[in-house]
C-alpha positions as CSV (number, residue, x, y, z in Angstrom):
1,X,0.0,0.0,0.0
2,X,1.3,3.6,-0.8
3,X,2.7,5.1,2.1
4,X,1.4,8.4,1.3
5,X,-2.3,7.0,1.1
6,X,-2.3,4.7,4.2
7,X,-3.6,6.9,6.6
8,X,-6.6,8.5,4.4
9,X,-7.7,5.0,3.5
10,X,-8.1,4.2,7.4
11,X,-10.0,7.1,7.7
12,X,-12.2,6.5,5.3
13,X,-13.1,2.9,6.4
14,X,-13.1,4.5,9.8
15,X,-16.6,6.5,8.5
16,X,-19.1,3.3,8.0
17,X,-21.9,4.3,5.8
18,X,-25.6,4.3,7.4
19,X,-27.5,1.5,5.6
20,X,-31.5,0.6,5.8
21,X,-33.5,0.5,9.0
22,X,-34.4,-3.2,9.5
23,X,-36.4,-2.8,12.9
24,X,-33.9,-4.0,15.2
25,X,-31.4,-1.7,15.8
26,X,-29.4,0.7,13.3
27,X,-27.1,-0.7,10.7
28,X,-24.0,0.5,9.3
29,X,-22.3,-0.8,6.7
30,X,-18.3,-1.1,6.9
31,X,-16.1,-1.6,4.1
32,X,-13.0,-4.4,4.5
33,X,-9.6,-3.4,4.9
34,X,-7.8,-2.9,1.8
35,X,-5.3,-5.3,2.4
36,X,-6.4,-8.6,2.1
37,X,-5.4,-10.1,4.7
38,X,-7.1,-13.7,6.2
39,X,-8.0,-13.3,8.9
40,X,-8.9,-9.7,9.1
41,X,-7.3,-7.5,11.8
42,X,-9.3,-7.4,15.2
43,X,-8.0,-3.6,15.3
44,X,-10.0,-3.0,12.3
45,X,-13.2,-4.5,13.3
46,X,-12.9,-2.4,16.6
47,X,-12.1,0.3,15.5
48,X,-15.0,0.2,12.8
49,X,-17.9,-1.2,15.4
50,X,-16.4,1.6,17.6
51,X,-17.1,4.5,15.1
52,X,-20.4,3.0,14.2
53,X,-21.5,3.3,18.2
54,X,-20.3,6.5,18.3
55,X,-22.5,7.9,15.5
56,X,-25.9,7.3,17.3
57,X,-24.8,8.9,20.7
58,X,-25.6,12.4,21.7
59,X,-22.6,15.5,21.9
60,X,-20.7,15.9,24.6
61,X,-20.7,12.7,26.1
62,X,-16.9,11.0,25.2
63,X,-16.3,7.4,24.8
64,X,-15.0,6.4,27.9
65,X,-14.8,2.4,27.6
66,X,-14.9,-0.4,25.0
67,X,-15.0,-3.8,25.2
68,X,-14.7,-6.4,22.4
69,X,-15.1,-10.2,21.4
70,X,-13.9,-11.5,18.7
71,X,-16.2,-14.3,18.0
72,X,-15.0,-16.2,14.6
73,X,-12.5,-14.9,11.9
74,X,-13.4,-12.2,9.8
75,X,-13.6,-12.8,6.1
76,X,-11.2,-10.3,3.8
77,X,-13.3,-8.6,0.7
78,X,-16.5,-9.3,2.8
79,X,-18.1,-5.7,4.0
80,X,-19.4,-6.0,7.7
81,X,-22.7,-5.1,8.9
82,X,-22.8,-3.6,12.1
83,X,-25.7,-3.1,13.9
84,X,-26.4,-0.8,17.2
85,X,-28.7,-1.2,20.2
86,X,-29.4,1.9,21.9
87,X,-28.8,0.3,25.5
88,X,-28.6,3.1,28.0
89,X,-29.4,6.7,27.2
90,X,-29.1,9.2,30.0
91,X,-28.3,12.9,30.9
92,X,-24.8,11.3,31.9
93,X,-24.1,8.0,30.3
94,X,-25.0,6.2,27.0
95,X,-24.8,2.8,26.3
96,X,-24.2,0.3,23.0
97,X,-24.1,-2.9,21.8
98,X,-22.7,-3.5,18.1
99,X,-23.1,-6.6,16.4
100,X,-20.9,-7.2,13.3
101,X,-21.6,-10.1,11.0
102,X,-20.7,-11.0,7.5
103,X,-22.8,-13.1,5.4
104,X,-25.3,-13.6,8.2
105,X,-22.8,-14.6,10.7
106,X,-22.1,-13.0,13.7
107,X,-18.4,-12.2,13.9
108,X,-17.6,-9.5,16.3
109,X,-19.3,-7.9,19.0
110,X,-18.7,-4.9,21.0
111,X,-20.0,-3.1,24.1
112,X,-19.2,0.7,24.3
113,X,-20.1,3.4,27.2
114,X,-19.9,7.3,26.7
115,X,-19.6,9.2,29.5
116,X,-20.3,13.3,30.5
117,X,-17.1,14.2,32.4
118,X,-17.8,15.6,35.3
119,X,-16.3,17.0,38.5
120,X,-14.9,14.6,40.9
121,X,-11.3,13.1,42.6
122,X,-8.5,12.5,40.4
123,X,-5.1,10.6,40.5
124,X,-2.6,8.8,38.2
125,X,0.0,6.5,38.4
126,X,3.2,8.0,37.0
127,X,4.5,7.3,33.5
128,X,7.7,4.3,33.8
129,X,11.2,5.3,33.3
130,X,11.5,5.4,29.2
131,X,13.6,6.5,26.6
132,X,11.9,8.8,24.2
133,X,11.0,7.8,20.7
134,X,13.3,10.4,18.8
135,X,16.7,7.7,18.2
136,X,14.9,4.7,18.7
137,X,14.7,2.5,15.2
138,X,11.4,2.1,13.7
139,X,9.9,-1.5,13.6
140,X,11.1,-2.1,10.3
141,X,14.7,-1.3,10.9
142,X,14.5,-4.2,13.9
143,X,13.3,-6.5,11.5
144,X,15.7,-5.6,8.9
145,X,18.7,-6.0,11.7
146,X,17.4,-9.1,12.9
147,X,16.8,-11.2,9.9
148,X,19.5,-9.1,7.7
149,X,17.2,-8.2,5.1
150,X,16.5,-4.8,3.4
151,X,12.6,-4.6,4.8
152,X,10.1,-2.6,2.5
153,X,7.9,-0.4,4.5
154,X,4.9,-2.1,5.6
155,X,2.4,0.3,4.4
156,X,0.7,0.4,7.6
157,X,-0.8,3.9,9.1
158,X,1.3,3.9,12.0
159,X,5.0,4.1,13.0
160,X,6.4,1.5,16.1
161,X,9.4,2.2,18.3
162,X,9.6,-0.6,20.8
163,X,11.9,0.3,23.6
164,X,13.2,-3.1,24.8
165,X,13.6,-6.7,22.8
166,X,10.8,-8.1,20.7
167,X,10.1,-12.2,20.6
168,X,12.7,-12.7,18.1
169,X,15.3,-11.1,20.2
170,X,14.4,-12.8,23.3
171,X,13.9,-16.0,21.6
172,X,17.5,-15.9,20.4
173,X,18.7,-14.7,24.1
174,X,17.1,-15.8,26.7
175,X,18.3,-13.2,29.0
176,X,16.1,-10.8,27.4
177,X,13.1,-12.6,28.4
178,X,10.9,-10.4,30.2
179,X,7.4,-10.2,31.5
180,X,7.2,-5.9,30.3
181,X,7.6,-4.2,27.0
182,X,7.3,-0.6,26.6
183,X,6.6,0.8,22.7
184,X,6.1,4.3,21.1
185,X,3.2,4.7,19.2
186,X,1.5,7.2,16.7
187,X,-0.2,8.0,13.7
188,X,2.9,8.8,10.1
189,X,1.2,12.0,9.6
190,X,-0.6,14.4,11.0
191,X,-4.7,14.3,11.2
192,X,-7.2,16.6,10.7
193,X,-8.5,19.2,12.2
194,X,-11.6,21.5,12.5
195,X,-14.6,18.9,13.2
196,X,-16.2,18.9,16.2
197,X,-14.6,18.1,19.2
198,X,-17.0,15.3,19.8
199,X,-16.0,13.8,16.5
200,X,-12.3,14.5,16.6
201,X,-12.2,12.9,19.7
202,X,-14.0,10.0,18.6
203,X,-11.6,9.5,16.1
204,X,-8.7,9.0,17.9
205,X,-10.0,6.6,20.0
206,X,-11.4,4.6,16.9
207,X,-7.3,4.9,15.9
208,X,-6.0,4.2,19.3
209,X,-8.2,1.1,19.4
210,X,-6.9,0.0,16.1
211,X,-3.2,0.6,16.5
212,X,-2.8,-0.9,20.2
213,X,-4.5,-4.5,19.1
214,X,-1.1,-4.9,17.3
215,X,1.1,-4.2,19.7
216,X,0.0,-6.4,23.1
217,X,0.2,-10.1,22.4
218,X,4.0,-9.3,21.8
219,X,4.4,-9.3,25.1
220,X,3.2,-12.6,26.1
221,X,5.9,-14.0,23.7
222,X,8.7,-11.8,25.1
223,X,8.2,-13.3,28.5
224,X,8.3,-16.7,27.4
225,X,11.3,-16.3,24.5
226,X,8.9,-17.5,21.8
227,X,8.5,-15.9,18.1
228,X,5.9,-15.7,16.1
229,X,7.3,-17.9,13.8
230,X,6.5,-20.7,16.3
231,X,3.1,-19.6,17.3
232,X,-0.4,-18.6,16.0
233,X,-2.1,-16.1,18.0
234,X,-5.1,-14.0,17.7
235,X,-7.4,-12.0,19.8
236,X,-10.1,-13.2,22.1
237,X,-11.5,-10.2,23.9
238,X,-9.9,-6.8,24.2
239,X,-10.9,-4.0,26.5
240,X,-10.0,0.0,26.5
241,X,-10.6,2.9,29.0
242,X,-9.7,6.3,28.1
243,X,-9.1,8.6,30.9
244,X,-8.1,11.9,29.3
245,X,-8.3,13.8,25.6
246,X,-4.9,13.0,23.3
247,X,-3.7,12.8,19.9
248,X,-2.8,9.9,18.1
249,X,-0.5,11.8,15.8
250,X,2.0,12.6,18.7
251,X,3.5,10.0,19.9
252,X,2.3,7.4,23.1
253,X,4.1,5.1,25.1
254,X,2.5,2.0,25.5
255,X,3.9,0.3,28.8
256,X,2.6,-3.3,28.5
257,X,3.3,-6.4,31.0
258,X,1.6,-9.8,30.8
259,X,1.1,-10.6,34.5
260,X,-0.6,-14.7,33.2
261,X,-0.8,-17.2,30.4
262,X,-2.7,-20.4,31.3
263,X,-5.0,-22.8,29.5
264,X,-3.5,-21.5,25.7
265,X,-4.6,-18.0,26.6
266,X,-1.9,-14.8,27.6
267,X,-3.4,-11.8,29.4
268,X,-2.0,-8.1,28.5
269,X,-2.0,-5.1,30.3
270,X,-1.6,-1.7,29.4
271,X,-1.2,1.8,30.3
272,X,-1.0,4.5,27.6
273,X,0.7,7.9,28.2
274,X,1.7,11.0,26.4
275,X,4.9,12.3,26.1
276,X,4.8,15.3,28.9
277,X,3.2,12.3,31.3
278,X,-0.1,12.0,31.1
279,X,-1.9,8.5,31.6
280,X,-4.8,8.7,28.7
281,X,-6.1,4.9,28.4
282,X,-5.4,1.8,30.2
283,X,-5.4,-1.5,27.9
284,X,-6.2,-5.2,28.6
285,X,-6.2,-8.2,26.5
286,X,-6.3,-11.4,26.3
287,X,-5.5,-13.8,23.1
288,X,-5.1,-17.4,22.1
289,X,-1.9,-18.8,21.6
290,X,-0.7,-22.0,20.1
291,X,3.1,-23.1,20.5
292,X,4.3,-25.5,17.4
293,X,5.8,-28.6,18.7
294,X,9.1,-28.6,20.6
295,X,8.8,-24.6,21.4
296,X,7.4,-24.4,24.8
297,X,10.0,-21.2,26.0
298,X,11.0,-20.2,29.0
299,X,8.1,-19.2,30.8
């Protein structure tokens, strides 16, 4: 995919079009990702089903708190139907349920609150020691010193600076096993502005939602010294809370630790900050993982 065109092509499937009222609930319809991948990208689906949510809710009232399940893999070239239930609407809260489902099968659902801010305490746990992102190699480069191959860019809206090992490194080392990453995240160029700030800010949480899903599961396999070229992972449910306003076209640390794995499933955690500090969204998810033969790691 074009570098130049990544971002304004996630955009656009980030805007799901409104399609006929069937009398039970509304429907949007949601155009596949462009690259055809099999299966398609959780991120994508939540982010979409997200956006869709966000459309039938009043202004002023922020998304505050997501939670998906992915129920079956998501066909590529297949446009999604997502339906909302208007669960909860209040002076204070909203409430929905989205439904996604290709072909008359139900693969994705998604519960999503909206909240008034309000006055009240507040508190934050501070951000981890880190290095900033300016100096650190971009996820490509690792690749490309790891496996000593020229990599192409990946076409992908977003730019990765993990801080510490990825599997591959830790897999090769086993001293570098570790039950914590830490990555920089953000959007390759900068987003628009001049919508309302209900919509902007709906938007990047739709892309924060879509660009952490990529980065957690890492973690599991850094803590047990396992690549992915010895697994197969994808996600089961996956959770986010925002806590304050941000942009997704300045960068975000991600600091990620997977405190269990048990029963073919590895649990994530994550806290999300801005560069000056600021803790913006907390993370949690949890995938399944199959080891091939004869690679158990190091646990």
């Amino acid at each position: 995919m074009d570098q130049e065109r990544a971002l304004p092509d996630l955009l656009g499937l980030l805007d799901p079009d409104p399609a006929p009222d069937r009398g039970d609930g509304e429907h949007y319809l949601g155009r596949p990702p462009l690259e055809q991948s099999a299966p398609v990208y959780g991120g994508h689906l939540a982010a979409q089903a997200l956006a869709a949510a966000g459309r039938t809710v009043a202004a002023g009232l922020p998304m505050h708190s997501v939670h998906c399940f992915f129920l079956r893999p998501a066909l590529p070239a297949v446009p999604f139907d997502y339906r909302v239930e208007r669960v909860r609407d209040s002076s204070s809260f909203a409430t929905r349920q989205v439904h996604a489902t290709q072909r008359g099968r139900e693969v994705f659902a998604l519960t999503a609150s909206f909240h008034r801010p309000e006055p009240g305490l507040g508190h934050q746990d501070p951000m981890p020691p880190a290095p900033g992102p300016k100096g650190l190699p971009a996820y490509e480069e690792r690749l490309a010193k790891a496996f000593g191959e020229v990599m192409q860019p990946l076409g992908k809206p977003y730019e990765l600076r993990f801080v510490g090992p990825l599997s591959f490194d830790a897999e090769k080392d086993p001293a570098l096993v570790s039950s914590r990453t830490q990555v920089w995240v953000r959007a390759k160029v900068e987003l628009p502005t001049g919508a309302s700030a209900d919509r902007e800010r709906l938007l990047h949480a739709c892309l924060l939602v879509y660009v952490c899903d990529v980065t957690m599961l890492e973690t599991v396999l850094v803590r047990h010294g396992v690549s992915w070229f010895h697994v197969s992972g994808r996600s089961v449910d996956y959770t986010v809370w925002i806590h304050h306003p941000f942009r997704v076209d300045d960068w975000l640390l991600c600091a990620l630790e997977s405190p269990v794995a048990s029963g073919g499933r590895g649990l994530v955690l994550g806290r999300v900050f801005t560069r000056d500090g600021v803790l913006v969204a907390t993370l949690a998810q949890e995938g399944l993982i199959r080891v091939s033969s004869g690679h158990g790691g190091t646990g």
